[in-house]
C-alpha positions as CSV (number, residue, x, y, z in Angstrom):
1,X,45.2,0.0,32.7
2,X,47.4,-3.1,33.2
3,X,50.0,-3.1,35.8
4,X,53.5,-5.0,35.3
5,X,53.4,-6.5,38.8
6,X,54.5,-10.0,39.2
7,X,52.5,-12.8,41.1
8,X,54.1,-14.9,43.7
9,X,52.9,-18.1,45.6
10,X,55.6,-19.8,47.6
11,X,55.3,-23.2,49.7
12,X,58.2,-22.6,51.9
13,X,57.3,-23.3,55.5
14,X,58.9,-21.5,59.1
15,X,59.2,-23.5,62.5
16,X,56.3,-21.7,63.6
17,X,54.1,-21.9,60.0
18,X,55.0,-25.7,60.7
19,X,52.4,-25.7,64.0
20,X,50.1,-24.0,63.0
21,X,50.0,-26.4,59.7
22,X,49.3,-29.3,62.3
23,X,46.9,-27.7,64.1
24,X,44.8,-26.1,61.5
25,X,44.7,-29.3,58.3
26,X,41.5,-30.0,59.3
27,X,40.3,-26.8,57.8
28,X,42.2,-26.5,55.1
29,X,41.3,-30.0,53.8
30,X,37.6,-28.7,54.4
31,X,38.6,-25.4,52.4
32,X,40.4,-27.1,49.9
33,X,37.7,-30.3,48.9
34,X,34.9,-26.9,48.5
35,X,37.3,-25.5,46.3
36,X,38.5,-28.5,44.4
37,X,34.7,-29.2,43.8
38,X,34.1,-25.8,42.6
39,X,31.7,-24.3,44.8
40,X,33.7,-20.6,44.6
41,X,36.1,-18.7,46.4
42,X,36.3,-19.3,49.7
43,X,35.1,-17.3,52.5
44,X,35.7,-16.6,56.4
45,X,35.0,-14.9,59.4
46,X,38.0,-12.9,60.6
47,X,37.5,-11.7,64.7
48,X,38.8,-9.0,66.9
49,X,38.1,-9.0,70.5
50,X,35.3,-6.1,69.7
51,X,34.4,-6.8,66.0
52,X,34.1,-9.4,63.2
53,X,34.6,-9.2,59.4
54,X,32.4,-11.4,57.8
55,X,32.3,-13.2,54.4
56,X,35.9,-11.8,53.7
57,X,37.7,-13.7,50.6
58,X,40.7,-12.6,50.9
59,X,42.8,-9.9,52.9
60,X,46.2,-7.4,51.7
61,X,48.6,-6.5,54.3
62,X,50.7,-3.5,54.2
63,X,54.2,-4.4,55.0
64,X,56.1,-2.2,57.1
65,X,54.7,-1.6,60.4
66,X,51.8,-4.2,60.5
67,X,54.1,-7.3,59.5
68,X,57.4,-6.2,59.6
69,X,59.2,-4.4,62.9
70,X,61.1,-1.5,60.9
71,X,60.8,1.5,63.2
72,X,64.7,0.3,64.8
73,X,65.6,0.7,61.1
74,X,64.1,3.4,59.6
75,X,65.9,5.8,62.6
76,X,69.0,4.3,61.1
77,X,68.0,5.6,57.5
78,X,67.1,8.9,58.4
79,X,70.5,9.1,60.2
80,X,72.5,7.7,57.5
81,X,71.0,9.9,54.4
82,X,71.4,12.8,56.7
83,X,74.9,12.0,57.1
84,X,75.3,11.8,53.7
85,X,74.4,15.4,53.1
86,X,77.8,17.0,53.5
87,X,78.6,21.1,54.3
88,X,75.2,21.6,55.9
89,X,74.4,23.8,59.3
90,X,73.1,21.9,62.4
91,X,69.7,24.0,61.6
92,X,69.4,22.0,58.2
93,X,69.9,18.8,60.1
94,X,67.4,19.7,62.4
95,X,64.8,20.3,59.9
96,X,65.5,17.3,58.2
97,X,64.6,14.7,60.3
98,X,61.8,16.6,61.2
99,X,61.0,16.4,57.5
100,X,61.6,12.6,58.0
101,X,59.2,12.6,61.2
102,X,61.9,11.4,63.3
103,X,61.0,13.0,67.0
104,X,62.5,13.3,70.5
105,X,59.7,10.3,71.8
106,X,60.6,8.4,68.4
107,X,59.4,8.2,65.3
108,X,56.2,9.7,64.0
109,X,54.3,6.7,62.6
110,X,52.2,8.8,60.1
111,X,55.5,10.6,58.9
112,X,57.4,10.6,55.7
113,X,59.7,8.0,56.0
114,X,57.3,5.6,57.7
115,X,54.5,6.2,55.2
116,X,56.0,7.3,51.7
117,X,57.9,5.6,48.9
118,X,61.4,6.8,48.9
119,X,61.0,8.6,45.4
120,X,58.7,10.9,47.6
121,X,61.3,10.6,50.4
122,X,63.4,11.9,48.0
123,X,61.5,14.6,46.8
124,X,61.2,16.1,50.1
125,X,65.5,15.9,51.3
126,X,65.6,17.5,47.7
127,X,63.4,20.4,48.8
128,X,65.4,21.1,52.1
129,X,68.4,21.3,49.9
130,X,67.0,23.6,47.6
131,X,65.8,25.6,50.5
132,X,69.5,26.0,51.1
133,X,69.9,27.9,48.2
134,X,71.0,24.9,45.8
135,X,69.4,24.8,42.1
136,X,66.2,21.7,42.0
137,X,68.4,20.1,39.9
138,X,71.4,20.2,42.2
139,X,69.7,19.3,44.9
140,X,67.9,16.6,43.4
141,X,71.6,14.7,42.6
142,X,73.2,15.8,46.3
143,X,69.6,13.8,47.4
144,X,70.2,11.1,45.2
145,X,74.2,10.1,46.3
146,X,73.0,10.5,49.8
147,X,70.1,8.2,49.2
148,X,72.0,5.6,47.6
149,X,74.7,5.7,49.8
150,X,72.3,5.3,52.7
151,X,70.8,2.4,51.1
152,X,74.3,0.6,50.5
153,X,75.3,0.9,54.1
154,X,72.7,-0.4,55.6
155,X,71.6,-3.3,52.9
156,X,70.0,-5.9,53.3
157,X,67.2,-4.1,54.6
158,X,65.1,-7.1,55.0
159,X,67.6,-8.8,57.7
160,X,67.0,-5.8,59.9
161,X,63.0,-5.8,59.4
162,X,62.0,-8.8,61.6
163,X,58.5,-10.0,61.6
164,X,56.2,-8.9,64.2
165,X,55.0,-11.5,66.5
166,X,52.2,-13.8,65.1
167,X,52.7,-13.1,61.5
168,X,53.6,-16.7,60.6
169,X,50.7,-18.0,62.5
170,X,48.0,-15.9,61.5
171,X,49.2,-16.2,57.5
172,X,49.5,-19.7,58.1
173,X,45.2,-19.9,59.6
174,X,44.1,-17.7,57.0
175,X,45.5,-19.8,54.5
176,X,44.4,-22.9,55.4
177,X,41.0,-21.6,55.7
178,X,41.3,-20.6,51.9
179,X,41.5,-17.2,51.9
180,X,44.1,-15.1,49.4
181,X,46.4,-13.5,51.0
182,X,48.2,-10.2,49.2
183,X,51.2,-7.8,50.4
184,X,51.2,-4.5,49.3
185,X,53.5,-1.5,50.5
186,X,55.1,1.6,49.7
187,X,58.6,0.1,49.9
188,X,60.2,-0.9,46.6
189,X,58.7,-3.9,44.7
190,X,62.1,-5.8,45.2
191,X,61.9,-5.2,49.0
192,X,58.9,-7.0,49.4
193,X,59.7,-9.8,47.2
194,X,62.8,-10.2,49.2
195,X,60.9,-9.9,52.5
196,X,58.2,-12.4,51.6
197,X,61.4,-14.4,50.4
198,X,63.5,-14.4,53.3
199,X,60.9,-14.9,56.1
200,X,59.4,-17.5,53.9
201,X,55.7,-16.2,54.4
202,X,53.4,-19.2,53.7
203,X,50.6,-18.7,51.2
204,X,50.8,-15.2,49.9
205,X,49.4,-15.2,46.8
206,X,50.2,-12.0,45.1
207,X,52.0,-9.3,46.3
208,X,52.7,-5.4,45.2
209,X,55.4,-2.7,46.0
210,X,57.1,0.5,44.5
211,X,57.9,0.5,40.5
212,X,59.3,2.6,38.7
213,X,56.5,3.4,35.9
214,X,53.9,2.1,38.5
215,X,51.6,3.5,40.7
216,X,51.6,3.4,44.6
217,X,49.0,1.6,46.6
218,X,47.2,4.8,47.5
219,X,46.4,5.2,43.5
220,X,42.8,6.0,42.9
221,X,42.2,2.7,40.8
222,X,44.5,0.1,43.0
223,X,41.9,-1.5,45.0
224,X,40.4,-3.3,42.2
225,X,43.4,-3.7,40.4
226,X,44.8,-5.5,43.9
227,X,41.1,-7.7,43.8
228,X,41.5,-8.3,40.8
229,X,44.8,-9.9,40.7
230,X,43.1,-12.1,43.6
231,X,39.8,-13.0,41.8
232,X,37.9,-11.5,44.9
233,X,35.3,-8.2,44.9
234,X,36.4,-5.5,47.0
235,X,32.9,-6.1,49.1
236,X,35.0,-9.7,50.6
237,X,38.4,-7.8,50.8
238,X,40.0,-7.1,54.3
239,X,43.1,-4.4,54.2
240,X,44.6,-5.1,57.3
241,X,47.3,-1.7,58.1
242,X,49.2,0.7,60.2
243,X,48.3,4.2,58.5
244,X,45.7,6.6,56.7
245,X,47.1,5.4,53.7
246,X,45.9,2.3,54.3
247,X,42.9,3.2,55.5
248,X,42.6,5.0,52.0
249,X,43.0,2.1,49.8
250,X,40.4,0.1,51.7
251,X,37.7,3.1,51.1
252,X,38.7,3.0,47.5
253,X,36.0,0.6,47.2
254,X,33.8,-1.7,49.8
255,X,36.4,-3.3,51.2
256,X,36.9,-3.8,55.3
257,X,39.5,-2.0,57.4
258,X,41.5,-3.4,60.2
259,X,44.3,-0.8,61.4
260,X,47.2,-2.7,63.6
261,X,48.7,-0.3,66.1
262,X,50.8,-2.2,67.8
263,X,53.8,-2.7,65.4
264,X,55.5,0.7,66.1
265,X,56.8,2.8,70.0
266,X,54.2,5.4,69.5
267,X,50.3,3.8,68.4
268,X,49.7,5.7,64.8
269,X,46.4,7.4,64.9
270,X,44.9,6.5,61.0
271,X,41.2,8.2,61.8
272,X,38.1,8.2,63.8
273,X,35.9,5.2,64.4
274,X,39.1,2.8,63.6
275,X,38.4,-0.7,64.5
276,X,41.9,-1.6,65.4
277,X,44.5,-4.5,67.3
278,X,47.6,-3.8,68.9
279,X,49.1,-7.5,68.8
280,X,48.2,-9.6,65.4
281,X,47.3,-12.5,68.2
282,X,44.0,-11.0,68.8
283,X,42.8,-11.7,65.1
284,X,41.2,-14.8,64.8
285,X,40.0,-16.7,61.9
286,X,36.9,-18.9,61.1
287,X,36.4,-20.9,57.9
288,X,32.8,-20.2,56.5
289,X,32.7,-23.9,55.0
């Protein structure tokens, strides 16, 4: 089944991409003369300071949580569509952001609104309504004004998303060792785009979001779908993440799993046996050339 997802390559270059460019052209002249000369896709060795992924061809990020800093904001949303529920009781209010996952020590990394799509976000506010004694389809439009109102008052979303530390520099080294490089996240199509867009993320070569008509990234045939828009087997993929879901799409197929705890207040637990980093510093890359 095809997919209407778009592919994006930009050239556009931050303060920080610009030193790492300097310090890393040796290897990307390397990477580049193998693949002008058509030897094949090329390969590295990504390190951790306890394991190594080997022969990797290209690696897809999630978004929010492993490159982007959103936990600040999502509180925000959770407050605003809560607001935006009128003539409720404090209990309903209570529920809700439990629903949401927000907590007393922060929020809950593996909750709803850190790990769904917001038409599943949705979807759940709707069912707290209806278990107020509204009809579905009632509560489905009070959900809906409160959701787009929410989204208008705090829009952009992307200027209150920073990037976590060392995302420019270790894009930047995986890219000039010639490996693809591919976003994929819950959030809305759009919102990536406008992510990759604003922070002007050197070298990503394809990236995926939330469609309408268009299935998530935890869809039982997205993995290869995702490899193939890169041209790479799953075996010498890398999914690089911050939850189960993650953790899912890499064991869709072969592919490696690096979970990256360190982006929210409270470290998201995505399973046993996790190899994992808390700072995208301590990800190192070597060209296989």
């Amino acid at each position: 089944m095809a997919f209407p997802f778009s592919v994006v390559i930009f050239q556009h270059d931050s303060v920080e991409a610009r030193s790492t460019k300097a310090e890393s052209s040796s290897v990307k002249s390397s990477a580049v003369e193998k693949r002008d000369k058509g030897e094949g896709p090329m390969m590295a060795t990504i390190y951790t300071q306890a394991h190594q992924f080997e022969s990797v061809q290209a690696v897809l990020f999630d978004k929010d949580g492993t490159l982007a800093n959103v936990e600040a904001f999502l509180r925000r949303l959770a407050t605003a569509r809560s607001q935006a529920i009128p003539h409720q009781s404090p209990a309903f209010y209570s529920h809700l952001a439990a629903t949401f996952g927000i907590t007393e020590c922060g929020i809950d990394p593996a909750g709803l609104i850190a790990v769904a799509s917001r038409q599943e976000d949705l979807i759940a506010t709707a069912g707290c309504i209806a278990a107020t004694g509204k009809g579905w389809i009632e509560a489905c439009a009070i959900a809906q004004t409160a959701f787009d109102q929410a989204d208008l008052s705090l829009s952009p979303k992307v200027s209150k998303t920073p990037l976590l530390e060392g995302v420019i520099r270790l894009i930047s080294q995986l890219s000039a060792a010639g490996i693809k490089i591919g976003i994929v996240s819950s959030d809305a199509h759009s919102e990536v785009t406008a992510f990759i867009e604003h922070y002007c993320l050197p070298g990503i070569n394809w990236h995926s979001g939330a469609t309408e008509g268009s299935p998530l990234k935890t869809h039982s045939g997205f993995l290869e779908f995702a490899c193939q828009s890169l041209s790479v087997q799953p075996s010498h993929t890398l999914v690089v993440g911050d939850s189960a879901s993650d953790l899912a799409l890499a064991n869709q197929g072969a592919a490696g799993f690096l979970g990256m705890v360190g982006g929210w207040t409270r470290s998201p637990a995505i399973g046993p046996d996790i190899k994992t980093v808390s700072h995208l510093s301590q990800i190192s890359v070597s060209s296989d050339i």
